[in-house]
N, C-alpha and C positions, 0 to 999 in steps of 0.2 A: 655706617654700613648699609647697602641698599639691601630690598628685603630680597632679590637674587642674589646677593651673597651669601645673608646669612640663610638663605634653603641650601647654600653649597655649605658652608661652615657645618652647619646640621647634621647632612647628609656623610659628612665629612669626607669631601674631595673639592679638591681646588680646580681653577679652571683647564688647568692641565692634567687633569685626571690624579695628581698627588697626594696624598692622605694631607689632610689641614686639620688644624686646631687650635681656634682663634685663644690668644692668650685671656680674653672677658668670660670663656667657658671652661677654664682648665677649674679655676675653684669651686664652681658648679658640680664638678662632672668628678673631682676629688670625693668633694664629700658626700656625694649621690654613689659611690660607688662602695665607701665607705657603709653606710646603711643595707645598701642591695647587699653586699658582705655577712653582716650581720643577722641580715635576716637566711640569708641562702647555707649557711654554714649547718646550723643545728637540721637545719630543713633538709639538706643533703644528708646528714646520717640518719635521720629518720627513718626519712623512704628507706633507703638501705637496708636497714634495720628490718623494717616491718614487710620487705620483701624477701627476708629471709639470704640476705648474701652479706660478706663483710662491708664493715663502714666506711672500707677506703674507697669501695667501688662506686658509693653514690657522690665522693666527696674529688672522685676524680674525674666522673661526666661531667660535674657541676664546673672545672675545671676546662673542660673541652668546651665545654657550654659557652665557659664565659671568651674564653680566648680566642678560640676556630670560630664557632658560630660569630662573635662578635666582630670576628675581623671580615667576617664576609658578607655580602653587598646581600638586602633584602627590608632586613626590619633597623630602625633606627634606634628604636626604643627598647624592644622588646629585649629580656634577659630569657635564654634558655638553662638549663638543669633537671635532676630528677624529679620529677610529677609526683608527687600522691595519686593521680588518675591510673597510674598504670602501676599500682605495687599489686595490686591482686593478679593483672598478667602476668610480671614477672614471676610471682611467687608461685605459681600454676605451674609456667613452664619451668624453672628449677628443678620443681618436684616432679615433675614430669620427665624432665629431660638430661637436670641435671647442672652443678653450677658453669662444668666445659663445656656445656653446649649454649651458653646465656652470651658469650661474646660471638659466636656464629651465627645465633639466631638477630642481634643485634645488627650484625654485618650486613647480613641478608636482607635486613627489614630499612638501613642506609642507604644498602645500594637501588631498592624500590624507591626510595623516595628521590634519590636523585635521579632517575631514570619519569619518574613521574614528574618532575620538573620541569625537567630538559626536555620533555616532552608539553609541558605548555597545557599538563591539567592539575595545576597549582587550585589557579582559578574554579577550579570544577567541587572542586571542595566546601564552594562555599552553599552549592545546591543543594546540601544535604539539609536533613528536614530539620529544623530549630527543635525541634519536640522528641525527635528521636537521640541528639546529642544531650537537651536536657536528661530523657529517660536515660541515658549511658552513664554520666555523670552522678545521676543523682542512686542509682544503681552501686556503682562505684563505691560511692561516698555511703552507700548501706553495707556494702561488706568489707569496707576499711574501717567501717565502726564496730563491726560485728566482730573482726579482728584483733582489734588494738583493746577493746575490753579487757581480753585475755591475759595482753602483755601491762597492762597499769595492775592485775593481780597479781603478776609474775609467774603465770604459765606460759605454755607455748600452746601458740594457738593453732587448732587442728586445720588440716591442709585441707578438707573439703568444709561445705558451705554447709553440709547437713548435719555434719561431725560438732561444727560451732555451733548450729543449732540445738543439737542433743547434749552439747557439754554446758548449757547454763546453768543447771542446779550445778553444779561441781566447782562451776566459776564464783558463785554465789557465796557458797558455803565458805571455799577457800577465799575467797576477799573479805569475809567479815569476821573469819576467824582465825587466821595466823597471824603474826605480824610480820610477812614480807607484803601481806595484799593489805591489809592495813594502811600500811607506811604507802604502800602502791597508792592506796584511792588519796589519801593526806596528799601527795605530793602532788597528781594530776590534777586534785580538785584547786587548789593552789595556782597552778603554772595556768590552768583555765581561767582563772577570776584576773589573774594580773593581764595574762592576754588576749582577755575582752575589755576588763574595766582601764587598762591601761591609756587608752588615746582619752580618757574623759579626766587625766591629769592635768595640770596647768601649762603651756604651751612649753617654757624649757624642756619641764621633764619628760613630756608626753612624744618631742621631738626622738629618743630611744625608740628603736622600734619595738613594740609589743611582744615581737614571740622572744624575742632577745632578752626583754627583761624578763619575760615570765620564767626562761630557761635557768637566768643566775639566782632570781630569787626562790625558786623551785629546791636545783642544785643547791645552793647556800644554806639554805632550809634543812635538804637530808646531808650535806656534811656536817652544820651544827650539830645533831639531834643523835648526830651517825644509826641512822637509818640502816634498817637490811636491807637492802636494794640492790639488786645488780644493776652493775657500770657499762657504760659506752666503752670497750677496748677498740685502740686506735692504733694500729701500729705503720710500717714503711707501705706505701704508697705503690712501689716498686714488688713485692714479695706478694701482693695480695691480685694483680694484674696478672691474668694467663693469657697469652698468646694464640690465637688458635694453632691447632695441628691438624697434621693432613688426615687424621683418625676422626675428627670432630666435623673437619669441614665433612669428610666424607660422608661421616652419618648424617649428614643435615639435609639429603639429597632422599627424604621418605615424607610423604604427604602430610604425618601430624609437623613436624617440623615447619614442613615449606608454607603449612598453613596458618602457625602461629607467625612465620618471618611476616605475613600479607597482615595479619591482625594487626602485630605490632606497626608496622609500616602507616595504616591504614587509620588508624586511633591516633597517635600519635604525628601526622601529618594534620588530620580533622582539627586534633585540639591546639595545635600550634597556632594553625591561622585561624582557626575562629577565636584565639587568646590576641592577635596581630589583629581581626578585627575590631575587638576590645579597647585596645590599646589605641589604635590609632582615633578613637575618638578625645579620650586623654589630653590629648598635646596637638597643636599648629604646625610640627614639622612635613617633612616629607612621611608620605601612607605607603605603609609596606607592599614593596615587589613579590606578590604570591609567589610567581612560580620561583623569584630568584632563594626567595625564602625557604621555598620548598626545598632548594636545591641546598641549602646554606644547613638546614639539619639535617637533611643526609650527610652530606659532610659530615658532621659532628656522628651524626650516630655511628655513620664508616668509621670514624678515627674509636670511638667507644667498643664498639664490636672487636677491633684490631686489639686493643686493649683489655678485652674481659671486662667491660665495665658496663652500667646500666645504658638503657635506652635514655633517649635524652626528649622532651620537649620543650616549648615554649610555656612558662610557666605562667600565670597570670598574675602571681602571688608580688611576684620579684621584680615581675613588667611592672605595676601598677605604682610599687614602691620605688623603683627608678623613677618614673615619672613625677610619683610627691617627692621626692626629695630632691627634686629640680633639676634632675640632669638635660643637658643641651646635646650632647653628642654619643655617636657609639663609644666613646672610650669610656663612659662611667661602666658600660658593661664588659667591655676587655678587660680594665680593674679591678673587676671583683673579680675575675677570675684566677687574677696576679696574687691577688691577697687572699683567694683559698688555699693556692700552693704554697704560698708563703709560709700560712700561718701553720697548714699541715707540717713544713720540713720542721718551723722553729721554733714551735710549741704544741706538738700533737698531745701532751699527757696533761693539757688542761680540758682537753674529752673525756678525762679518765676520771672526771668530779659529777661528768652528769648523767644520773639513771636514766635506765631505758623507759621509766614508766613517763618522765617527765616528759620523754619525746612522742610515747603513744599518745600523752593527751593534746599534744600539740597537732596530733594528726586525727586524734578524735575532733578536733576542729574541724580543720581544716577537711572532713569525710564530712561533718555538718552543712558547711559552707556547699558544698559541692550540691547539696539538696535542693538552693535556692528554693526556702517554704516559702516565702509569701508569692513571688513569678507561680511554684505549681499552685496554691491554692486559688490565684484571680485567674489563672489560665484553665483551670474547672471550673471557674464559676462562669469563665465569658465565652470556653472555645471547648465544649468537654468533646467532643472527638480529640482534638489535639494534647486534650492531656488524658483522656484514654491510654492514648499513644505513649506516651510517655508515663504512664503507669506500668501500661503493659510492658515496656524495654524495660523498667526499671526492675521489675518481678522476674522477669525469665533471665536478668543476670545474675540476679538472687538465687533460684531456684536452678540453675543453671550454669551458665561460665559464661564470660563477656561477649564472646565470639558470636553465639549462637543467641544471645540476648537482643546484641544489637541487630543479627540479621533478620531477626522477626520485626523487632520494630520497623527496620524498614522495611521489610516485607509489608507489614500494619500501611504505615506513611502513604506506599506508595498503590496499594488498596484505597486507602479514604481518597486521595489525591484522584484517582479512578473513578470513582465515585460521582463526586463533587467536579470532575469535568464531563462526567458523561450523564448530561441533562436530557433527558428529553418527554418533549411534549407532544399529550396527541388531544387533539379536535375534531369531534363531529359534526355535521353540519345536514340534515337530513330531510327528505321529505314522505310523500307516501309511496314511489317506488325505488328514489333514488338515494344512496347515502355516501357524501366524499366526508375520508380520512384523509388530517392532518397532519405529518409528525414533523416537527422542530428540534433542533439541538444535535446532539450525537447520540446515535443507537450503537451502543455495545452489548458484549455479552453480559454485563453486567446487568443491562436495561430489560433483559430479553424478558423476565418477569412480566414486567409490567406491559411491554408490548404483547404478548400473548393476552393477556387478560382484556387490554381494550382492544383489540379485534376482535377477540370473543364475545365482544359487548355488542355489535355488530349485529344489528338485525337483519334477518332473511328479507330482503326483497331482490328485485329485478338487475340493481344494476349495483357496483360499488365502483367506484374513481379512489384509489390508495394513493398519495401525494404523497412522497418524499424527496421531491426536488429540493425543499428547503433546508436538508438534513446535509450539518458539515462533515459525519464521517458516517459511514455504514460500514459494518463489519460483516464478516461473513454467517457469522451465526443470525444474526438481525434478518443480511439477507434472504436467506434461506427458510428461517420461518416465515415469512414476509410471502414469498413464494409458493410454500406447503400449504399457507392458510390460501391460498390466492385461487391455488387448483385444487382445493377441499369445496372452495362456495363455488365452484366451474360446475362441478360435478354436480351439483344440486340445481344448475338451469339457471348461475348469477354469473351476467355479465361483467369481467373484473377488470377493469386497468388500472395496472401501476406506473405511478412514475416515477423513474429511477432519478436520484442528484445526477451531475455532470460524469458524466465518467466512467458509469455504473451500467452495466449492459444487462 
């Protein structure tokens, strides 16, 4: 096979545009799908769970994820499904808004993103500031831990950010002294050690994927021991799916709505292809179609929203693990998707063995992971504006709600970025009646400090020549001091020329 075939086999389309799949990739792509499965299953009722909606909802995006998203043209590799990045926004807007409003507002935030596609600013996504998606994520990944505490004690954890910060004596007491948070911390601490320590097994066994094993050995553990713990309920697929109505869509047409639909749309577009750019370092195949990509989870989310089901992204968890487990084509990810319906219609009450605590610690992980400590630690030590930045987004989504977390960060980003392009320099050059001013760089109003001060350094004599020909942008605040100081030394008998850059009258 020449290496232009096997980029068609890959990408999977023949030369006549017809879906291919080369018979040397079908066992690849079996058992790569087989894994992605396993791991995407417990991880779909998780998020579910810990965004506060029934388990079928996260276990039927993961669903649309694998089949729609996967059948459409964009990323090769990449597996979509429910995020842990985005259970704190779900769980906002629920409570906010309600669980009839969570497939409308999903609908809304589908049809932005294919509209953002098909629009050809896929691509534009990737401008966003590395430092402000850290600060979101690692924000994220602070109050899905702050969260899921609650649930491995077997409380319910309070809907605001300050409420879980004032219930920790109460979480405290009740973990160390009942035995339903007991059994909670037993179980979590458990299903954490097998699914960290598990890849450092011997290659057979270490081939199981890690959250997979942590879940049975976890589960196994509290049905032995019969633990007090509540259970995962799983029931029909169908029953737990609402449909929008024209009362739902209707309310969805008022500013907190229209503005979580843009959040949701907006986050969940970001971390898709920054996960797509991840991934495509990975693997030799074909590197993801942004916009077509962009367009491919809209889709899915349209199909989820229609459905009452979660928001969908690009997960990195499942992408990365399709990738180790050797898959060659999109269909190891159409598969998994086959085999979470599957498994749902023809053994849903083997969900009914594993507690909820076992799933918060697997998302107390994975809210860990999402901190990347050592990137923030060398990113303060080598770039601390940048990780300023990403302190500060991390903090006001804490103290705050994601929306208005991340818009400061940018707001931050795109200040320092201001900053840091608007240089400028000034030079004297002087004698006993004559003095020319130099400026270089860009005068903004950010600069306008500093220009003030060295013209005021400016000694009284006869004549002054002000040079800004070499200046690549002049703003108007710059201007105009530039001008006021200019007929302030007129008025005192100093002859003044400026000169203006190109353009500049």
């Amino acid at each position: 096979m020449t290496s232009t075939d096997t980029t068609r086999a890959i990408s999977g389309r023949s030369r006549g545009g017809v879906p291919k799949w080369p018979r040397e990739y079908r066992g690849a792509d079996f058992a790569a799908s087989l894994v992605v499965f396993l791991v995407a299953l417990p991880l779909c009722v998780g998020v579910a769970v810990a965004s506060g909606v029934p388990a079928e909802l996260g276990i039927v995006t993961g669903i649309v994820g694998g089949i729609v998203v996967g059948l459409l043209p964009g990323s090769t590799m990449q597996v979509s499904g429910p995020a842990a990045g985005l259970t704190v926004l779900v769980a906002s807007a629920v409570a906010d808004h309600g669980l009839q409003m969570l497939g409308v507002i999903v609908l809304g935030a589908g049809a932005i993103q294919l509209l953002l596609g098909l629009g050809g600013l896929g691509t534009w996504f990737r401008a966003i500031s590395p430092a402000v998606v850290q600060g979101m994520l690692a924000g994220i990944g602070a109050v899905l831990i702050l969260g899921q505490i609650y649930v491995v004690a077997g409380l319910e954890q309070p809907a605001e950010t300050s409420a879980k910060f004032g219930g920790l004596g109460e979480l405290v007491t009740t973990a160390f002294t009942t035995p339903q948070g007991l059994s909670g911390i037993g179980v979590a601490v458990l299903a954490l050690l097998v699914a960290t320590g598990w890849k450092k097994l011997p290659k057979p066994v270490s081939t199981v994927p890690g959250p997979l094993a942590a879940v049975v050995v976890a589960a196994g553990a509290a049905v032995a021991l019969d633990l007090p713990l509540a259970r995962i309920e799983v029931g029909s697929l169908l029953s737990a799916m609402t449909l929008p109505t024209a009362e739902t869509v209707g309310g969805a047409f008022t500013p907190a709505v229209l503005g979580v639909m843009v959040t949701f749309a907006l986050i969940a577009s970001a971390e898709s292809l920054f996960s797509a750019a991840a991934v495509d370092r990975m693997h030799d195949g074909p590197k993801t179609q942004f916009n077509k990509e962009l367009v491919a989870q809209g889709a899915g989310n349209t199909i989820c929203g229609v459905l009452g089901a979660l928001p969908m992204t690009a997960v990195i968890v499942r992408s990365s693990t399709n990738v180790n487990a050797g898959a060659r084509t999109k269909a190891s990810r159409i598969m998994h998707g086959v085999w979470l319906l599957l498994f749902v219609v023809a053994m849903p009450g083997l969900l009914g063995f594993i507690p909820v605590a076992v799933l918060a610690a697997l998302l107390l992980q994975a809210g860990w992971k999402l901190f990347e400590l050592p990137q923030m630690v060398a990113l303060l030590r080598e770039q601390r504006a940048e990780g300023a930045i990403v302190l500060l987004t991390a903090g006001m989504i804490v103290a705050t709600d994601l929306l208005l977390g991340t818009l400061v960060g940018l707001a931050a980003a795109v200040v320092k970025t201001a900053f840091e392009v608007s240089r400028l320099s000034v030079d004297h050059e002087h004698d006993d009646d004559h003095v020319r001013v130099r400026l270089d760089g860009t005068a903004t109003f950010l600069r306008l400090p500093r220009l003030l001060e060295q013209l005021d350094r400016v000694p009284m004599v006869r004549s002054v020549h002000v040079d800004l020909s070499a200046l690549r942008h002049l703003d108007r605040a710059c201007h105009q001091a530039v001008e006021t100081w200019a007929a302030q030394r007129r008025k005192n008998d100093c002859t003044v020329e400026v000169a203006m850059p190109a353009g500049v009258r």
